[in-house]
Residue, then its C-alpha position, 0 to 999 in steps of 0.5 A: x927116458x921118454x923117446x919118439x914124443x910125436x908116436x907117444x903122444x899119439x892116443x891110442x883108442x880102443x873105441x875107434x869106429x874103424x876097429x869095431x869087432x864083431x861081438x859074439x856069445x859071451x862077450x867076446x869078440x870076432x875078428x871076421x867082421x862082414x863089413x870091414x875093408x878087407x884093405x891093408x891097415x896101415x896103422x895097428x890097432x890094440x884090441x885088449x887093454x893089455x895090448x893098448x899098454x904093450x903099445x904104448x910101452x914100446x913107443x915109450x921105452x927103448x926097452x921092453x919086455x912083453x910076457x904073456x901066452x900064446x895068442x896074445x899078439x905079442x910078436x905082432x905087435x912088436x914087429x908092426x912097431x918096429x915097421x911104423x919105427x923105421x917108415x917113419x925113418x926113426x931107425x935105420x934098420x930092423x934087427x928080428x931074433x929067435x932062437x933055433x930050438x926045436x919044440x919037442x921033436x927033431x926035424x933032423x938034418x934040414x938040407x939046404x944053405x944056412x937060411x934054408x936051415x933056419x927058415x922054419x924057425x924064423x918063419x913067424x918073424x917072415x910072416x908078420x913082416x910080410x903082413x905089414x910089408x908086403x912079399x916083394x917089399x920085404x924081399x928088397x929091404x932085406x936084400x938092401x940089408x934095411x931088415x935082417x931076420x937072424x937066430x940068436x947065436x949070431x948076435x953075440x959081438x955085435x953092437x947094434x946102433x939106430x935099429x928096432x930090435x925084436x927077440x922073439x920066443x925069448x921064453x927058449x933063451x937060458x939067462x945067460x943068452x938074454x943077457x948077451x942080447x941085452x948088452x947088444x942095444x946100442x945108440x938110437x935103438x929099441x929092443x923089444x923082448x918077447x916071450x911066455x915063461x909058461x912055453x919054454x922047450x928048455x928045462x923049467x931051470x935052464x929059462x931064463x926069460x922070468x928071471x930077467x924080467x923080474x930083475x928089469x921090473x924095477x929099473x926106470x927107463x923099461x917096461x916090462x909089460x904082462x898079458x893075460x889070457x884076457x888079451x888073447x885074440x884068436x879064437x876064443x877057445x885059446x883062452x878058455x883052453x889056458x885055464x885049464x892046460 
């Protein structure tokens, strides 16, 4: 189910002179290179192995399921394909969900409209749009409908044609939630789900990320794509604090 022939067939090298890091004690490397152009890059760039198969899955599948921990850059990446997808005018929008699920405390009754409820759960998603995008390029695009950011009890009914769609946090979906958003891929469209079956704020039981993807694995036409703590990319501490937590 090969799809977007000219983005798959493009190489993805992981030893680009324009993507060199810093290495620091132990191997590994630093993000916070002196000498690179602190420009926007237009072009996302894996810095694991693990990163480069998630990237190349995504151009390739119109499903795909990224599993792994915290700083893995799984959401980022996602989101950055589903820019590069709809600025090369292969989508006609962008469709960003999580679920509205508190981690571990209450925040209470938030005043405000609807969006401003549902901000702080949806900010991530913002962040990384308006890191590819810019600020007042995301405020027109979402104005215009082109890009829409919304909590995953609205999409229960929707059919989703000629979109890139992200599921973010996917690990805080019951089963019965990830198969409703599934059914939601229309003509056209990707999905991409993301999330880290080790992370959940729901009970262990009412999860339903690992299960899906364990039933998804086989099937042709999905990826399911796994990182590890070898593909974590912020501070060097993050991986070596999942050995141990």
């Amino acid at each position: 189910m090969a799809k977007r022939s000219s983005r798959a067939g493009a190489a993805v090298r992981l030893d680009d002179h324009r993507n060199q890091l810093t290495p620091i004690e132990g191997g590994l490397w630093n993000p916070i290179d002196a000498q690179r152009d602190q420009s926007f890059v237009r072009h996302v760039r894996p810095q694991s192995i693990g990163q480069k198969r998630l990237m190349e899955a995504m151009a390739r599948s119109h499903l795909t399921l990224a599993l792994g921990p915290a700083g893995t850059g799984k959401t980022y990446l996602a989101v950055a394909a589903a820019v590069e997808a709809f600025e090369a005018g292969e989508v006609a929008r962008i469709v960003l969900s999580r679920p509205a699920v508190e981690a571990g405390e209450s925040l209470g009754y938030l005043p405000g409209t609807m969006e401003e409820k549902l901000h702080p759960y949806l900010r991530p998603l913002y962040d990384a749009l308006g890191d590819r995008l810019g600020g007042k390029r995301l405020k027109t695009l979402m104005a215009d409908g082109s890009i829409e950011i919304a909590p995953i009890a609205y999409m229960r009914g929707r059919t989703l044609n000629n979109c890139f769609i992200v599921i973010d946090e996917a690990q805080n979906c019951t089963y019965g939630q990830i198969k409703m958003l599934l059914t939601r891929l229309g003509w056209h469209s990707t999905m991409v789900i993301t999330g880290d079956p080790d992370q959940s704020d729901l009970l262990p039981e009412l999860s339903g990320l690992g299960e899906i993807a364990g039933r998804l694995e086989a099937m042709p036409g999905i990826d399911v794509v796994r990182l590890a703590k070898q593909d974590v990319v912020r501070h060097p501490l993050v991986a070596e604090m999942l050995e141990v937590l």
